[in-house]
N, C-alpha and C positions, 0 to 999 in steps of 0.2 A: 498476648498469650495468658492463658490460665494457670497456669504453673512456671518455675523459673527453670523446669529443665522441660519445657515444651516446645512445639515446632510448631514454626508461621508457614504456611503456605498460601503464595498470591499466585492467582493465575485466572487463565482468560481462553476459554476452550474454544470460543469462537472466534480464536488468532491461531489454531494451528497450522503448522507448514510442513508435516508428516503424514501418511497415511496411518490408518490406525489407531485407536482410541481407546479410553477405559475409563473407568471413572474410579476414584481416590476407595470407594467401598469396592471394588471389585479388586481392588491393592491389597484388600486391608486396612482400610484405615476409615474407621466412620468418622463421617462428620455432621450428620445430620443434627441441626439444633443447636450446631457449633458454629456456623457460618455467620459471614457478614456481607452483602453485597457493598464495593467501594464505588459510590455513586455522582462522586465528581470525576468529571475531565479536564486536567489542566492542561491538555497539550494541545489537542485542539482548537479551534473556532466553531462555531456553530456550523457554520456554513461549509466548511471540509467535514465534519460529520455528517453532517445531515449530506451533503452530494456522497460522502462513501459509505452510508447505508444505503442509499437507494440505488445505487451501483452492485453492490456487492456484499448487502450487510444483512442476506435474508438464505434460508438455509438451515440445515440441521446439521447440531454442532453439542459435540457432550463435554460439559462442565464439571463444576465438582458434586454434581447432584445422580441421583440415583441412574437416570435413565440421557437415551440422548434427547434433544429438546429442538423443536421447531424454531426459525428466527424468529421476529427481527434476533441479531444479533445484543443489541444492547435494547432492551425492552423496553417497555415505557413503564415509570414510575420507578426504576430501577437506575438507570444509566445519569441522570437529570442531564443538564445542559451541561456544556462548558462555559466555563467563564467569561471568554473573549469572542468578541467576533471581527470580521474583517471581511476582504470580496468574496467575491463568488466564485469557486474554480474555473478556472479555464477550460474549453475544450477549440484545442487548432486544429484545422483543417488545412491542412499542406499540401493536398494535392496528390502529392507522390513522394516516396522516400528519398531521393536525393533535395528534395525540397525544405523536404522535416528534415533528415540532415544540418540545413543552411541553417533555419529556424532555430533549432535545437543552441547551435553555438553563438547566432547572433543573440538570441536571447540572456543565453546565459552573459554574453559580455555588458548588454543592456543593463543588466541586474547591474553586473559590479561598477558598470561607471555611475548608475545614479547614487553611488554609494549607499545603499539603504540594505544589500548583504556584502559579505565578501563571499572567496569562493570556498572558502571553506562551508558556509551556511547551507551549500546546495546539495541536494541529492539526486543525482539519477538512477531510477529504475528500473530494469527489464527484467523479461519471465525467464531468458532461458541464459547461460555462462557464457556459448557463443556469441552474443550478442552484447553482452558486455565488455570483450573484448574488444568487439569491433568500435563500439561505445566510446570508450577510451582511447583509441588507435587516433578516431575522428577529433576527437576534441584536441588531444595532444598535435593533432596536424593543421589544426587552426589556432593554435597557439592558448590553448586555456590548457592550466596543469588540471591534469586528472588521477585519482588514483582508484584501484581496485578495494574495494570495502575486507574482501581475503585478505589486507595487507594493513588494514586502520586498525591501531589498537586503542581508541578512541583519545587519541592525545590531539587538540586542534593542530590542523596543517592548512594554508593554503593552497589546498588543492578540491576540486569539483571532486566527491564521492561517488564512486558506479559501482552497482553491484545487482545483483538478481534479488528479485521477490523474497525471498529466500532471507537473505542474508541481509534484508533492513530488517528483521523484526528486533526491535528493541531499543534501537537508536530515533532521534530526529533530526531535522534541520527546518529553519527558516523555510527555506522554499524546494520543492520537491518535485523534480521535472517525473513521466510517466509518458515514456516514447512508443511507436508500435503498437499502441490499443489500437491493433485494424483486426479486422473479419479473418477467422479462422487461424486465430494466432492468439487473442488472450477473448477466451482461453481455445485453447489448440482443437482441433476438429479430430474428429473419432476415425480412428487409425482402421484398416482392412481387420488386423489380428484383433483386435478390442473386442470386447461381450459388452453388451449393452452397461450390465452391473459393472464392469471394469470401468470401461469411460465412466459411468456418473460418477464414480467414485473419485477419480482425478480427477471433472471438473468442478465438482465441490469444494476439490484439495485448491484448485487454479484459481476457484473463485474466494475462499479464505485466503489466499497467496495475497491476492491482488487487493483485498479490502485492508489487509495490513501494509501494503505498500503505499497503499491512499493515508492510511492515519498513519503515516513518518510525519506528514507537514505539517508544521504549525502556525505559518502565518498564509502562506501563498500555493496550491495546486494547480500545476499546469500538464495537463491529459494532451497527447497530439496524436494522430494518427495519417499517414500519407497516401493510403488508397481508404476504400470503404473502412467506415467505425466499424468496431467490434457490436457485438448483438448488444450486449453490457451497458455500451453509452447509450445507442438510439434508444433502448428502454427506458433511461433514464433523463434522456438530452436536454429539459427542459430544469435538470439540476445546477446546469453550468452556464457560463455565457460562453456561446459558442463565436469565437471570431478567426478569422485568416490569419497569417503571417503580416500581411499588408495593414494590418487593421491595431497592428502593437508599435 
């Protein structure tokens, strides 16, 4: 800050999870020629960035700058690398949802016996609250503790994190499961009532949801889907190593 009774403002407009937008001059508050772009990433790996830009990381999204702005989302010459790298996300193919299902908990137990997280390290993500529930129902019924992210007030627990797109922004973990990337579901298929402007508007918001769900993970991304992928991965599918359940 430039004075000792001035205001820091960080923020990232191409992570919003609201509809609606404005920019800090149209508040009130100029900032032009005041700014800084913050051009390291320490949370990520190259490789979770780089697969959740080309996923989700392109798009029109307003900042703290005058007008709103075309992606990429983190620009080039702006963003630089992160510091660390590691594999390459995952994309499973399961088949069918009772299969992701298996998948989903066998894996997570994989994780904690090779001891390399525990279960607190884990996040699970989905788009929509129903689905979280159910989330958590499953995992608690094969025996991994689960808790709802509504209820974490970020004190470590051993318990698996589930929560919607939504309510990751801000937190991370080691390794971050993303269940249900299938076809007309992330992001959601345009409803009878919808106007064309209405859908794009929500699948813009669906696809901001989801680019911020992807950058929770820090070391490990694992994407699954149990009928057809969403449009989202096949555009991108050459970003992940794509393998079976049978194949981990």
């Amino acid at each position: 800050m430039d004075r000792p009774d001035g205001l820091l403002i960080v923020g990232d407009g191409a992570q919003r999870i609201y509809p609606g937008a404005f920019t800090l001059r149209q508040a009130g508050v100029e900032v032009r020629g005041r700014t800084t772009v913050l051009r390291q990433n320490y949370r990520n790996t190259s490789e979770i960035l780089r697969t959740s830009m080309a996923v989700a990381g392109r798009g029109q999204f307003v900042d703290m700058g005058d007008e709103p702005e075309d992606g990429p989302r983190q620009r080039d010459g702006e963003s630089g690398e992160p510091i660390r790298s590691g594999p390459r996300p995952l994309l499973v193919d399961c088949g069918d949802d009772d299969s992701e299902n298996e998948f989903l908990a066998k894996q997570i137990r994989s994780l904690v016996d090779s001891e390399t997280v525990d279960l607190g390290d884990i996040g699970v993500f989905v788009l929509i609250n129903r689905a979280v529930s159910s989330t958590v129902r499953r995992l608690r019924n094969s025996d991994i503790p689960a808790t709802r992210l509504t209820t974490y007030d970020g004190v470590p627990t051993p318990e698996v994190k589930v929560g919607n797109y939504k309510r990751s922004k801000g937190l991370e973990f080691k390794v971050v499961f993303l269940p249900r990337v299938k076809a007309g579901y992330v992001p959601r298929e345009q409803t009878a009532r919808q106007s064309d402007e209405e859908y794009a508007e929500q699948r813009e918001l669906e696809l901001s949801e989801f680019y911020v769900a992807m950058t929770r993970a820090r070391d490990q991304l694992i994407v699954s889907f149990g009928e057809d992928p969403s449009e989202l991965l096949v555009a991108s599918i050459d970003e992940f190593e794509t393998v079976t359940p049978e194949d981990l």
